[in-house]
N, C-alpha and C positions, 0 to 999 in steps of 0.2 A: 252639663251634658244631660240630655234627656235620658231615661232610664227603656231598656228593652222593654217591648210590651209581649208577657206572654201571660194571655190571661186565663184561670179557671176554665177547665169545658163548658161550662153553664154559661158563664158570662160569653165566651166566645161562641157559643150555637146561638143565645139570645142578641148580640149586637151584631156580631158581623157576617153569617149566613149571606144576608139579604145583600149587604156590598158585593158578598162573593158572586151570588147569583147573579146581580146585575153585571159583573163583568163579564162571564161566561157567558152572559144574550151578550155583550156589544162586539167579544168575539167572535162568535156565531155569526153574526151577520154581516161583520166585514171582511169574513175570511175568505170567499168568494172574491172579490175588486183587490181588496192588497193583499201584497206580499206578509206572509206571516214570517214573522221574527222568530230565530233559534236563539239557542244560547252559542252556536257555532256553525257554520256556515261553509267555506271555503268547498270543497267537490266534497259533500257528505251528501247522502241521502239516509229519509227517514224508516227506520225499520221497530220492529214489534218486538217484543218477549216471543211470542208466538211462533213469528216465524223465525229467529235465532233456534229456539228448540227444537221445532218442528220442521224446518226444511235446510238447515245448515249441517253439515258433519263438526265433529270434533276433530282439531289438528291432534297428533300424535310427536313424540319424539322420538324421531325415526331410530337410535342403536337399542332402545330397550323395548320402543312400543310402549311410553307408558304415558297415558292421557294429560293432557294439558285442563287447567281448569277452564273451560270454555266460557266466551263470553256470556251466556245467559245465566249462568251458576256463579259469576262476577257479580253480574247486578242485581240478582235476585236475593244473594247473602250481602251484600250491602242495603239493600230494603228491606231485609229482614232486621239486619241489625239497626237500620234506622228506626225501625218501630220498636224495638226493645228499650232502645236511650232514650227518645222520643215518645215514649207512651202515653196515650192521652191528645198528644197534638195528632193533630189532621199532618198525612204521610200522602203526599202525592205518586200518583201513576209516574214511573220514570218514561224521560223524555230520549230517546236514543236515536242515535247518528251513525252511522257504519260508512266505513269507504274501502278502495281497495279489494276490491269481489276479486277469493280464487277460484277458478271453475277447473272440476273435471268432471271424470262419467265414469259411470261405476263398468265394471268386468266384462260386461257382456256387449256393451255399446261401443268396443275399445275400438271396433272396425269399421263401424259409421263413419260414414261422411257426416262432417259438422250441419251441414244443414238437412239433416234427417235424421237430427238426433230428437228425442222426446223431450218432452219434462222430466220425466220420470227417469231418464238417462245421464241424466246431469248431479254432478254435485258442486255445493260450492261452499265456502266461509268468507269471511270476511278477517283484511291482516288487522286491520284497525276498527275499534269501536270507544262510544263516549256516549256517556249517560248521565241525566241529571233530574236527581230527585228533589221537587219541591217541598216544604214545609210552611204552606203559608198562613197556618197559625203563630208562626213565630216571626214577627216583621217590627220595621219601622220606618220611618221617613226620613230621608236624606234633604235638603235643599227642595223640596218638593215630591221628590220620586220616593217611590211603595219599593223597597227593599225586602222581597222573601228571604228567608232561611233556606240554602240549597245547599242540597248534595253533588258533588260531582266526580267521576270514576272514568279513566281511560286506559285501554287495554290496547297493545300495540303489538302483535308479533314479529313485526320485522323488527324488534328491538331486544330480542331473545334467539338464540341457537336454537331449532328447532332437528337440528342434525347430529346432534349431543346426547347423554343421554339424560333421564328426568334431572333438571338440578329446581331451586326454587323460583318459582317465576314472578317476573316483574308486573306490579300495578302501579298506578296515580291514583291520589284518589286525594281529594280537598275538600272542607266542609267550609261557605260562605256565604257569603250576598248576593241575590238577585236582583237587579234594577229591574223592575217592572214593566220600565215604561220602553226598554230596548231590550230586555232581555240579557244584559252586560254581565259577566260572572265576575265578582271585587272576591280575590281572592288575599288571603292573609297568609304569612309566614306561619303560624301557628297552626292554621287548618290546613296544612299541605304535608302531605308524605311523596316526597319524588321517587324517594327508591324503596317502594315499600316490595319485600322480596316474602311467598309463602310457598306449602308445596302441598296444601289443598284449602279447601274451604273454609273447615272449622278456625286455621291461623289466622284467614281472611276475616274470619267475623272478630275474632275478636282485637285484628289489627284495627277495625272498624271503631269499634267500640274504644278504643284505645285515644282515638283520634277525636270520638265528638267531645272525649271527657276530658282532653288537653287545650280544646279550642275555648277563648271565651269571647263569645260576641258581644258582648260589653265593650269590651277593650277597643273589640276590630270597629265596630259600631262611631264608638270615639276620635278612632281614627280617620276616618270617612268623614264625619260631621267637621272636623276641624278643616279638610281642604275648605269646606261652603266660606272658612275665615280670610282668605289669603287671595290675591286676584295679581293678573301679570297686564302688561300692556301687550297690544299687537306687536309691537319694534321687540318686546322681551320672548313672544311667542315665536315669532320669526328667528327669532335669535337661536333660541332649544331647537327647534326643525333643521333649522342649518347646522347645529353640530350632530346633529344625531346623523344626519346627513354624513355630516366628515366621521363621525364615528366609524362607521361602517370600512373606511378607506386605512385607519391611523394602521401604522407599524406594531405589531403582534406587541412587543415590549411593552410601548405606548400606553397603546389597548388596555394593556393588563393591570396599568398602574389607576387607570379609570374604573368607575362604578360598569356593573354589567350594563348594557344596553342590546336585547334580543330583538326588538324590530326591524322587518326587514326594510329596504327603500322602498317597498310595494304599501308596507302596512305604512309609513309613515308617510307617504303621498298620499293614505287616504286620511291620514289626522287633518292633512291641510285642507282637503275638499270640504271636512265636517266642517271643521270649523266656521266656512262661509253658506256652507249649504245643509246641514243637520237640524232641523225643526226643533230636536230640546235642547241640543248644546252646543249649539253654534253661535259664537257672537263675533261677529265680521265687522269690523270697524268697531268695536267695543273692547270694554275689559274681557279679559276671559279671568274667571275665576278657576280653581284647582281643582276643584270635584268636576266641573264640564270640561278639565282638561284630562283627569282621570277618563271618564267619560269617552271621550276621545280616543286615548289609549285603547281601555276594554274592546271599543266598537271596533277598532279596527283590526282588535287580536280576532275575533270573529272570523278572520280567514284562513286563520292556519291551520294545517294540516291535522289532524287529530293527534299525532306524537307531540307536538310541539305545544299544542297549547295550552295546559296547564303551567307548562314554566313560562310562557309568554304572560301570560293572566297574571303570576305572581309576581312578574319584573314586570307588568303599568304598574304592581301599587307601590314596589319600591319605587321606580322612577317620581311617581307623582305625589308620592312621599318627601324623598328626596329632595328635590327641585321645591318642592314647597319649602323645608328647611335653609334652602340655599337661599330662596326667596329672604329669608327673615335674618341671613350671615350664615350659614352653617358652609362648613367648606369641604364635606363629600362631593356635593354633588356640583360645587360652585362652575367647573370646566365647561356645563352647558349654558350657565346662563351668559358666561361672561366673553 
């Protein structure tokens, strides 16, 4: 196994600066003709720290009136805690998604016509948001592709009582992989909190904190580099596509007795597209190996709603996991290939 690279500030200001810099011009200049790559996609749009703070309200829980930890006070104590664990590495600008805009209008616009209402008349939040912090002093190379160190945090309130009064509120939050070259999130069992529950900030940091110092990307690392060993044929890919396909339909019982599988028939009609049409990990009429069918998975978790996709990110890597073991006899996950 190749060893994580995370090298001294000196050695990394002096060697790799200059790689950063040149990615950042090749960015720059084709962000204008192509589509730039998120780490999630589906109906998000991109929003600021800034304007979270500065032009959102905070939700309340309506029997007490007592404040919800708003999204910008999510992501801000998660990059703060990231630079505490992370001291010394380079701590990227988070990268934030919002969907789901609530609007109202504050007291005095209550009798406005909608189309004569101001700016300044309007409020709004948003139910769902997801953010993702880089660390791309801390990397390695997968099969070819530049894997950063990232953070990732999703906040959902349609998945909280907000009609109740304060109890402690739900976050996601994962620490993983970045694929570079798509933007893919390889999330691991280790670096995921699904139900992480606090009932302000300070719980949050240190739920944070909790989190980087139980993940070990060595491991997860290991795990990644080993799909690059293992390859399926087209007849074996079509095979997995087609039961995941029936997966979806099987009898509740059935279902239950199988490995999870969260893809919808939306996201898995786009695994098939990549596969013939995706410039890095498509191989159409070839072997496909388990990391471009990883690959595949991630890209196509890309569209799910911001609730869902952290558990969707973590069932590709058991799936592709999985299936890889089933590849070599293991008989969890043997239902799909066979």
């Amino acid at each position: 196994m190749r060893n994580l690279v995370i090298m001294p500030t000196e050695n990394r200001e002096r060697m790799n600066l200059g790689e950063f810099a040149e990615e950042a011009t090749i960015i720059e200049e084709t962000a204008t003709p192509k589509r730039v790559n998120h780490f999630i996609e589906a109906n998000t749009q991109e929003a600021t720290l800034q304007h979270l703070k500065n032009d959102c309200i905070t939700p309340v829980f309506a029997k007490d009136n007592e404040l919800t930890v708003n999204h910008a006070a999510f992501i801000e104590t998660v990059w703060e805690a990231a630079n505490s664990y992370y001291n010394g590495e380079t701590i990227g600008t988070p990268d934030i998604r919002v969907s789901h805009v609530i609007k109202g209008r504050i007291p005095e616009a209550i009798h406005k016509p909608a189309n004569q209402l101001l700016e300044s008349d309007k409020t709004i939040y948003y139910e769902r948001a997801a953010f993702s912090i880089d660390i791309p002093t801390i990397y390695e190379t997968v099969e070819g592709n530049k894997l950063n160190l990232s953070i990732v945090g999703v906040r959902a309130y349609n998945q909280m009582n907000l009609y109740s009064k304060k109890v402690p509120e739900l976050f996601r939050l994962a620490i993983g992989f970045k694929n570079q070259v798509c933007c893919n999130m390889c999330i691991f069992t280790d670096g995921y909190k699904d139900d992480l529950r606090v009932s302000n900030t300070s719980e949050l940091y240190r739920s944070a904190l909790e989190l980087f110092n139980n993940y070990n990307p060595a491991k997860h690392l290991h795990l990644m580099q080993q799909l690059g060993n293992t390859s399926m044929s087209e007849h074996q890919f079509a095979q997995i596509l087609g039961k995941m396909r029936l997966y979806q339909c099987l009898p509740n019982g059935y279902q239950k007795r199988l490995p999870r599988m969260l893809l919808t028939d939306t996201q898995i009609n786009s695994v098939a597209k990549a596969y013939i049409n995706d410039e890095n990990f498509g191989s159409f009429g070839n072997d496909l190996n388990m990391w471009k069918f990883y690959n595949l998975l991630t890209g196509a978790n890309k569209s799910s709603y911001i609730d869902s996709f952290l558990d969707r990110s973590l069932n590709a890597t058991e799936m592709a996991v999985g299936i890889n073991a089933a590849l070599h006899g293991d008989e969890h996950y043997k239902w799909f290939i066979n």
